[in-house]
C-alpha positions, 0 to 999 in steps of 0.5 A: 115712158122712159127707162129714166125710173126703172132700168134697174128693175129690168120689167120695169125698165121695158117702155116703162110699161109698170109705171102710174103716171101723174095728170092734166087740165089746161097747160099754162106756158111760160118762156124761161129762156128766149133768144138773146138779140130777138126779133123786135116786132110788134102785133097791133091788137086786131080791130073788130068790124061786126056786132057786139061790143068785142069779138069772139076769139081775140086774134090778135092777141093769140097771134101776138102769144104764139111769136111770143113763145117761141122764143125768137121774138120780142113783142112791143107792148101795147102800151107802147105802141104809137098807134092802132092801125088795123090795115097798111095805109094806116101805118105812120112807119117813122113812128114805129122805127121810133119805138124799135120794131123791124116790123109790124102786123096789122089786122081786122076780124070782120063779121060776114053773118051768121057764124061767117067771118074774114080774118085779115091781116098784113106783116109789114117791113117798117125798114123798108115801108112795104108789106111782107105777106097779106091775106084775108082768110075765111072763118066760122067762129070754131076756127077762128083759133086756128086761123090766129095759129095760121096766121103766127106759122105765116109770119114765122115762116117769112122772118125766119125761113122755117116752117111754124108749128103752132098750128100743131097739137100735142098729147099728153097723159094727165092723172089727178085724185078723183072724189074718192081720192083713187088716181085719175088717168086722162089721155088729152089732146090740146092746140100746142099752147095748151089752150082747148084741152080735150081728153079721149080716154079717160080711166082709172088704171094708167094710160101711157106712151101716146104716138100719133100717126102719121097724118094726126088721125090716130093715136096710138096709146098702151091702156091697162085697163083689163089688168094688163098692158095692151096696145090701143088705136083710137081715131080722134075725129070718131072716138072709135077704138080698136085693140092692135096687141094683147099678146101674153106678157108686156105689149108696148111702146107703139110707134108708127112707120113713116107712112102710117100702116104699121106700128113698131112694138116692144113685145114680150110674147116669146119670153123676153123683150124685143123689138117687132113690127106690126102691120095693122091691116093684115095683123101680122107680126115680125119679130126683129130683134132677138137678144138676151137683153131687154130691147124696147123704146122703138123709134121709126126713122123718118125715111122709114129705113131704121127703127132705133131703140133702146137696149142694155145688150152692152150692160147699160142702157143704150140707143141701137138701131136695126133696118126695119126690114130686119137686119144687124144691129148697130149701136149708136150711143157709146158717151156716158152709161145711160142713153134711152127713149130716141125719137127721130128729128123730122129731118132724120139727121139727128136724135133726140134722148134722155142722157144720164150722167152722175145722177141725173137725167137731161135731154140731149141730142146726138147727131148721127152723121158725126156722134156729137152729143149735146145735151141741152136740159139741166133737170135731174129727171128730164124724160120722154122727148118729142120733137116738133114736126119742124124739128125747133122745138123738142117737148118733154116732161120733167119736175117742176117745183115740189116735184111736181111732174110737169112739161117743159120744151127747149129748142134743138140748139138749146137756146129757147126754153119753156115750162108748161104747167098745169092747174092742177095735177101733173103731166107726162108722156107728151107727144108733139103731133104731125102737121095739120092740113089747112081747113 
């Protein structure tokens, strides 16, 4: 939901509330763009040890796509691999400095009984012939894809010194033409490389702007199911739902504060669009902007002092920001005539938002202690940005070929790039999710 579309129809322009989204199945990723100079290493296909002729999950396999799609490292094929060793002892190290790799992972997937598992596995400095990291990790079948996602954050983590995000998952809106040719709206969740897509709601008028809370529970998500807009609150884990906001006019843009028990909202109850603040136990509301102009867009700040938004207040669409306990207003854009739809990096120090400029739209990050502006995309209507917990990555949604609506992800520093594209249909509206406790 972002203002990209619509600001010059002002009621379109309010969270983009008016707006029929395009739809979802599984999401294929591709990397456009990775690091020059990656990482050279090499995931060794992980060896089955239990009945049958293969294993359920290839974990191996899923680990070895995870580094791959991240963009900072370079994986050495299989077929050019000098060996299969599946445990350290095995490991020839000349051989392996031979074919260009700094390090390799080796592991095993070992059945323990029914639906009982270890998944083991050692990250290997060829260089200077010893282990990294090792771990032997208990699994039933349903978790064997999240144990490959832990084990990627484990090896990521060590050879670059941040903290993975695959073991994450994002939400996106999807819409495809159902029998009967009517638009399809599913709201999905799926693991963030697209892989176990499951939707939550499905509907035939649209579903828009989902924001997850704080600890992944709960989404939140605008529904005009009844004929208008309304502010829903489902738990995933159940299914439950509840309506949090179906005041007179448009309710909208929900965004969670930091510690989960309220939701910043764009309301229009008094007449005009402004910014306000939820608190879900009691449902009371405060009202903390009031302005002639349109305010919408809310974004919470991860320290929870600050909600931006976005405003046309100075005649253009620009991101200010207000104390989220009420106070003055700021503003924080002032290069070019367009600045929408902020959301917050996890560090707090910087924002992400849709910069437009002759024409076109492109997804561009401000710094705030400094108000450099770096624009990273180069679509022509490149919207809606949601940064990874770890704050590397930031996804969003764009036009691919034809113009269908897709999904694309670019590094904070510009210099990773991918593209997400659907079976059938389009995408929109994604949301990168918190992280995940282990299980």
């Amino acid at each position: 939901m972002s203002g990209v579309r619509g600001w010059t129809g002002k009621w379109l322009a309010v969270g983009a509330l008016l707006w029929a989204l395009p739809a979802a199945a599984v999401l294929r990723i591709e990397i456009t763009q990775g690091v020059e100079g990656a990482f050279p290493i090499a995931v060794v296909p992980f060896a089955w040890q239990g009945p049958g002729a293969g294993p359920p999950e290839d974990v191996g396999a899923i680990v070895a796509r995870d580094l791959r799609l991240s963009g900072r490292f370079s994986l050495l094929p299989a077929a050019d691999m000098p060996g299969r060793p599946h445990h350290a002892d095995q490991v020839a190290f000349p051989a392996w400095r031979a074919v260009g790799v700094d390090a390799v992972v080796v592991g095993r997937l070992k059945a323990l009984g029914p639906d009982a598992y270890a998944v083991q596995f050692q990250l290997l400095d060829v260089y200077q012939r010893r282990q990294l990291i090792g771990y032997s990790i208990p699994a039933r079948r349903g978790q064997l894809r999240r144990v490959a996602h832990r084990i990627a954050d484990l090896i990521y983590e060590k050879l670059t010194g941040e903290r993975g995000a695959f073991d994450t998952r994002v939400a996106y809106v999807s819409v495809v033409r159902g029998a009967d040719g009517a638009k399809v709206y599913r709201l999905v969740v799926a693991d963030s490389d697209g892989a176990r897509p499951r939707t939550i709601v499905t509907s035939r008028s649209p579903l828009l702007s989902p924001a997850w809370s704080p600890d992944g529970r709960e989404i939140a998500y605008v529904s005009f199911e009844s004929g208008r807009p309304q502010v829903f609150v489902q738990t995933l884990a159940t299914g439950a739902r509840r309506v949090v906001a179906s005041f007179p006019g448009l309710n909208g843009a929900p965004a969670w504060s930091p510690d989960g028990r309220r939701l910043a909202l764009a309301l229009s109850r008094d007449g005009n669009p402004e910014i306000y603040v939820l608190e879900l136990a009691s449902g009371t509301l405060r009202r903390l902007t009031r302005d002639p102009a349109i305010d919408t867009e809310p974004a919470w700040a991860p320290d929870g002092r600050w909600i931006a938004f976005t405003s046309d207040r100075g005649g253009s669409p620009q991101i200010y920001r207000v104390p989220a306990d009420g106070g003055r207003v700021e503003r924080l854009t002032f290069e070019g005539g367009y600045n929408a739809r902020a959301v917050y990096a996890p560090d707090g120090r910087s924002i992400a938002l849709v910069h437009g400029a002759r024409g076109r739209y492109r997804i561009a990050v401000l710094e705030l202690a400094s108000g450099t502006l770096q624009v990273l995309t180069d679509g022509r209507l490149d919207e809606s940005p949601s940064f990874a917990p770890n704050g590397r990555m930031i996804l969003y949604a764009t036009r691919g070929p034809g113009g269908r609506g897709v999904l694309a992800a670019v590094s904070a520093d510009g210099r990773v790039r991918q593209r997400l594209v659907l079976q059938e249909g389009e995408v929109r509206e994604p949301a990168w999710g918190p992280f995940r406790p282990r299980p």
